[in-house]
C-alpha positions as CSV (number, residue, x, y, z in Angstrom):
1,X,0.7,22.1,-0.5
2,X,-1.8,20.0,-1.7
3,X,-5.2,21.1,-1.9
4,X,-7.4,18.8,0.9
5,X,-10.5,20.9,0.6
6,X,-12.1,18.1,-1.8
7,X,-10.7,15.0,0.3
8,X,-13.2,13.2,2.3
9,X,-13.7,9.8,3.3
10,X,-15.9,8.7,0.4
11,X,-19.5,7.0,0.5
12,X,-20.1,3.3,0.8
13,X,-20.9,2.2,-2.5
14,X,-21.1,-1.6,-3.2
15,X,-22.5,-1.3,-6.5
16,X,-19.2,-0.6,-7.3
17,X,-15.8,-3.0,-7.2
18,X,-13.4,-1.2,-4.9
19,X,-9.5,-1.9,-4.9
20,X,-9.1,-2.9,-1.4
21,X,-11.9,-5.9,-2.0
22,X,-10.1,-6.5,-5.2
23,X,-6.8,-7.0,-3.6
24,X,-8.1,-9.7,-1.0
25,X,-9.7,-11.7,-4.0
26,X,-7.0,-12.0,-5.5
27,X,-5.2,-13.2,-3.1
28,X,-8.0,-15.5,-1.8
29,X,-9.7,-14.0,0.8
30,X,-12.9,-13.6,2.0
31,X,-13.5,-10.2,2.2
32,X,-14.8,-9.0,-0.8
33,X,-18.4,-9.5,-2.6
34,X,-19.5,-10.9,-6.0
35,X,-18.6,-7.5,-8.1
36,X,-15.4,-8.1,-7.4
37,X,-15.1,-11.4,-7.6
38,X,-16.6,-10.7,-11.1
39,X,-13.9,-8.3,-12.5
40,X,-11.3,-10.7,-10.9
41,X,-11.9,-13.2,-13.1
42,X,-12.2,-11.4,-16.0
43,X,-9.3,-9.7,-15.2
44,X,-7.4,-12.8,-15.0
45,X,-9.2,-14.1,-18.1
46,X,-7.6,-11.1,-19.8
47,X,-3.9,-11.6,-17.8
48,X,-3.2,-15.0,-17.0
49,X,-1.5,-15.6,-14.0
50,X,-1.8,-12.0,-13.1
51,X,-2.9,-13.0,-9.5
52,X,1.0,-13.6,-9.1
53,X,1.7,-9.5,-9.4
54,X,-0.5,-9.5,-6.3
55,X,1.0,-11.8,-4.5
56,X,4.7,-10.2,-5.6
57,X,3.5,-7.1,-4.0
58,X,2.4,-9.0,-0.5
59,X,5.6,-10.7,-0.2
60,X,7.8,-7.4,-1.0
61,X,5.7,-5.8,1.7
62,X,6.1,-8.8,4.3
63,X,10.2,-9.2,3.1
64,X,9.9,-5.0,3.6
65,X,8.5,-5.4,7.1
66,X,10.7,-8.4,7.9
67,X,14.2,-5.6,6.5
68,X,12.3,-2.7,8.4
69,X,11.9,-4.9,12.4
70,X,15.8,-6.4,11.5
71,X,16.8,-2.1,11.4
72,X,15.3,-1.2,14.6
73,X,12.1,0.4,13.3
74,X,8.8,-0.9,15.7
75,X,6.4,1.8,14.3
76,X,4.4,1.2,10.9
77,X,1.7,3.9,9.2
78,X,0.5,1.8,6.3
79,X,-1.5,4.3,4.3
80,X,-4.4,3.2,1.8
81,X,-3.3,-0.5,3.8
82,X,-6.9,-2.0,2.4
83,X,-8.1,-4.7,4.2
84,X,-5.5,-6.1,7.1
85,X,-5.5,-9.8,6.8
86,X,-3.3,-12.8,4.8
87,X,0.2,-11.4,5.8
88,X,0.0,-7.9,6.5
89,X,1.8,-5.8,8.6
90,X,1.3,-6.4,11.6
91,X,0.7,-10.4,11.6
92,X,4.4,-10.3,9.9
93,X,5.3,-8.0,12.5
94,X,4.3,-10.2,15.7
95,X,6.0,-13.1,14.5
96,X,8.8,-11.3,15.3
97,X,8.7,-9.1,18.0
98,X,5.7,-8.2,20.8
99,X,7.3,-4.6,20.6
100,X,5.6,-3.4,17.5
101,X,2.8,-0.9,16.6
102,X,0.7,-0.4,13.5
103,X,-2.2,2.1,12.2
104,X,-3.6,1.5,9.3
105,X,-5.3,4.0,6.9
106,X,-8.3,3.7,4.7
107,X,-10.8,6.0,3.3
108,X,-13.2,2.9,1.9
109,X,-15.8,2.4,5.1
110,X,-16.7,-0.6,4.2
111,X,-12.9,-2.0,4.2
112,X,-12.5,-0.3,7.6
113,X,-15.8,-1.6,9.2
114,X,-14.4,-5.1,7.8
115,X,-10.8,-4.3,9.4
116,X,-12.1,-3.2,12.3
117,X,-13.2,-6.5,14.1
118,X,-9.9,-8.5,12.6
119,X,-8.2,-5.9,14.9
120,X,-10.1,-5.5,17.8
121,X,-7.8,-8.1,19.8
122,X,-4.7,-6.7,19.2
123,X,-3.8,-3.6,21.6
124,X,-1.0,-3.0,18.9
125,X,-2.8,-2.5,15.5
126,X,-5.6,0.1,15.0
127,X,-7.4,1.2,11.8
128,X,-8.4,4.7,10.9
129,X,-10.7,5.9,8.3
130,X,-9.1,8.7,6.9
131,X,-8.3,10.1,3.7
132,X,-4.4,10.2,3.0
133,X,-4.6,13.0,0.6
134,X,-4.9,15.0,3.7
135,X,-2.2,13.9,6.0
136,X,-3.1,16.6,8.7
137,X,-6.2,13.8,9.1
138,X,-4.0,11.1,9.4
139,X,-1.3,12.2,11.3
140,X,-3.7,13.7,13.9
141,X,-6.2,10.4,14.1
142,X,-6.9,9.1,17.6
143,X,-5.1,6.2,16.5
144,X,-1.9,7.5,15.3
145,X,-2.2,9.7,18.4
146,X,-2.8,6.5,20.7
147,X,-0.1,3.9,19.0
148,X,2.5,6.2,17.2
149,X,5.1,8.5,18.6
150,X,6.3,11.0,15.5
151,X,9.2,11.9,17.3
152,X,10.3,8.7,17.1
153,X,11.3,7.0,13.7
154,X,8.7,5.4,11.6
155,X,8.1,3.7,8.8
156,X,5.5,5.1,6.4
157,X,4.1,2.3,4.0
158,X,2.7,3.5,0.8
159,X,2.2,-0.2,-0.5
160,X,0.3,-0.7,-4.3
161,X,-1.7,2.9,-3.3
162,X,-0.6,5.5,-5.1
163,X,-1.5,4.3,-8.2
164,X,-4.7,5.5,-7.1
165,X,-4.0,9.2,-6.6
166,X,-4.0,11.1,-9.8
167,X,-1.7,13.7,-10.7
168,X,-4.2,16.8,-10.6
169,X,-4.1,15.6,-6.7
170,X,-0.1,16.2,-6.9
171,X,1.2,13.3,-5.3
172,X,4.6,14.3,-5.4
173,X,3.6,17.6,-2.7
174,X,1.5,15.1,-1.0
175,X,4.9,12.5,-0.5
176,X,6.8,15.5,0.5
177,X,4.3,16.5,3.3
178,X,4.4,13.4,4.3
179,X,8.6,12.7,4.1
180,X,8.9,16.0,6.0
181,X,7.0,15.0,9.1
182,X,9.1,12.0,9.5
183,X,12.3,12.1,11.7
184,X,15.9,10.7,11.1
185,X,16.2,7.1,11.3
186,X,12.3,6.8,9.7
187,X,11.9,4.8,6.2
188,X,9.1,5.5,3.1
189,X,8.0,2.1,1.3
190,X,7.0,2.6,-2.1
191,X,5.0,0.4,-4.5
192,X,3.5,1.4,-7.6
193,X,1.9,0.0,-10.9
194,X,4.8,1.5,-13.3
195,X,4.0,0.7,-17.6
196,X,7.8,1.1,-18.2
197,X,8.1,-2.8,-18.8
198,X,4.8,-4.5,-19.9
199,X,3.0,-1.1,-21.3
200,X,0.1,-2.9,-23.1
201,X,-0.1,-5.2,-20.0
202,X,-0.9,-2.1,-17.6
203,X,-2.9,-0.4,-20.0
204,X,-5.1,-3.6,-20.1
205,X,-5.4,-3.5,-16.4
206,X,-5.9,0.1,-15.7
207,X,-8.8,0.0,-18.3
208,X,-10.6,-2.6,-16.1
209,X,-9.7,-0.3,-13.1
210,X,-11.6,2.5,-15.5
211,X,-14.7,0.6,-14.4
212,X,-14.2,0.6,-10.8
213,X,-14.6,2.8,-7.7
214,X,-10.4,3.3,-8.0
215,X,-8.9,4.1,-11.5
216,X,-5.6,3.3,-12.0
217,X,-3.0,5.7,-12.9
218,X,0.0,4.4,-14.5
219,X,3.3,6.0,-14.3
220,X,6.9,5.4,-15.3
221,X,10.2,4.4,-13.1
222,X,11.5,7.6,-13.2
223,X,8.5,9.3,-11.8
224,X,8.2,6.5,-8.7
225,X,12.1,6.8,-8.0
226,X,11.3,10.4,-7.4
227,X,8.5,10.2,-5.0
228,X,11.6,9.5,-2.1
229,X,12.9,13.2,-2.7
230,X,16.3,13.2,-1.0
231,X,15.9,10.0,1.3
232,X,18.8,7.1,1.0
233,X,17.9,4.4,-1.1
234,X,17.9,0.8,0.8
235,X,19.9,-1.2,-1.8
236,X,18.7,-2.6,-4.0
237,X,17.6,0.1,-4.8
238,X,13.8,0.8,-6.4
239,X,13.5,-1.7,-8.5
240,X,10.8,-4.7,-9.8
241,X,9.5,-6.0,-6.3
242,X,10.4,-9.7,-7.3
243,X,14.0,-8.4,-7.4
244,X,13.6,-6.5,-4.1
245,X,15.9,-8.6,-1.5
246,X,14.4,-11.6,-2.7
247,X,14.1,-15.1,-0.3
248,X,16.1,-17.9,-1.2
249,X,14.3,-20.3,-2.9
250,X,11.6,-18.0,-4.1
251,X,8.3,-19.0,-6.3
252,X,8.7,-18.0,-9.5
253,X,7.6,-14.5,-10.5
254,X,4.9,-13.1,-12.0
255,X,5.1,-13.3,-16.0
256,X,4.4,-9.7,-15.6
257,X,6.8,-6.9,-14.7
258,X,4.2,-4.6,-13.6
259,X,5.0,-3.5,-9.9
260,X,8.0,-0.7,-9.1
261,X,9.0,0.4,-5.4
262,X,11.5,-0.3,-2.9
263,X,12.3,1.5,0.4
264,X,14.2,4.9,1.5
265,X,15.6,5.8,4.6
266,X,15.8,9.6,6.0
């Protein structure tokens, strides 16, 4: 079991750039303030063109979503989910279906009191602020309560998240509490910094994580493939996300092979 005694939904702390705020500049958004903006650029200074990973791991997510609503599955937990806006889960989701529900998790208050009012319109998205090192929190929310069924398939989303858990949290026990509460027919997504590839190209970018509120810890293929335990790969396979059921047509990838995961189905 992993140890939740420690896990608590942290302080506000702006002083700070935080991961979810870093995410939606890269990708252009709005929500986020001028320390991350900051480490952005020199980030990107550093890794040119390394916006693109970002944006590889949005689309695998929306293509995932898009696989996931063309299986039958209507429920998404999309845990450590950041900030909800440009593309995610459930504006991908209503574009196809009005039978569709989504809880988001995120133990940043500042990125749920930004969430929060992008949501507040939609009867089938919610936002939780919750740590998911302690799944009993999650699972037991008022908003997984209100919007998801567990006895019902579902598909957990652990999308570019993590990376932030280190091991002395175990994040293999934590997976496996969280693979064992799903039921037949439910899916795990998986995506995850990996230094198998492009090593001095993650170790750059997890030393500028070093500074932030959210270190990044790197880890090989082997170790990702592993966090699905005994659940059916969807083929591909896990693999590099640009390679991931890619669309016809696609931009061209990221110049840097940074980003593992695929999906699993129980």
């Amino acid at each position: 079991m992993v140890d939740t005694r420690s896990t608590t939904v942290r302080e506000m702390d702006i002083g700070r750039p935080a991961a979810a705020r870093m995410f939606d500049a890269f990708l252009g958004g709005c929500h986020n303030f001028g320390v991350e903006r900051s480490i952005v650029e020199r980030i990107e200074t550093a890794l040119p063109g390394i916006a693109g990973t970002y944006r590889e791991n949005r689309a695998f997510l929306r293509r995932s979503v898009e696989y996931l609503l063309a299986h039958g599955v209507r429920q998404f937990l999309d845990l450590g989910s950041g900030i909800p806006t440009i593309g995610h889960v459930h504006e991908v989701a209503r574009r196809r279906t009005r039978h569709f529900r989504v809880v988001y998790v995120d133990n940043e208050p500042l990125t749920v009191a930004h969430s929060k009012p992008l949501l507040a319109a939609d009867l089938n998205a919610a936002i939780t602020c919750a740590d998911i090192r302690d799944p009993r929190s999650v699972l037991e929310s008022d908003e997984v309560r209100a919007l998801l069924n567990l006895d019902e398939p579902v598909a957990l989303l652990m999308s570019a998240v993590l990376h932030f858990i280190p091991d002395s949290d175990r994040p293999d026990d934590l997976v496996a509490q969280y693979r064992d509460r799903l039921v037949p027919g439910s899916h795990l997504l998986i995506s995850h910094v990996t230094d198998s590839h492009d090593p001095v190209q993650a170790r750059t970018l997890a030393d500028f994580y070093a500074e932030t509120a959210d270190p990044l810890h790197l880890r090989d293929v082997g170790r990702i493939d592993s966090f699905f335990g005994d659940f059916t790969p969807v083929p591909p396979g896990a693999t590099h996300l640009a390679d991931w059921r890619p669309d016809p047509g696609s931009p061209t990838p990221s110049p840097y092979h940074l980003l593992h995961g695929g999906i699993a189905r129980k």
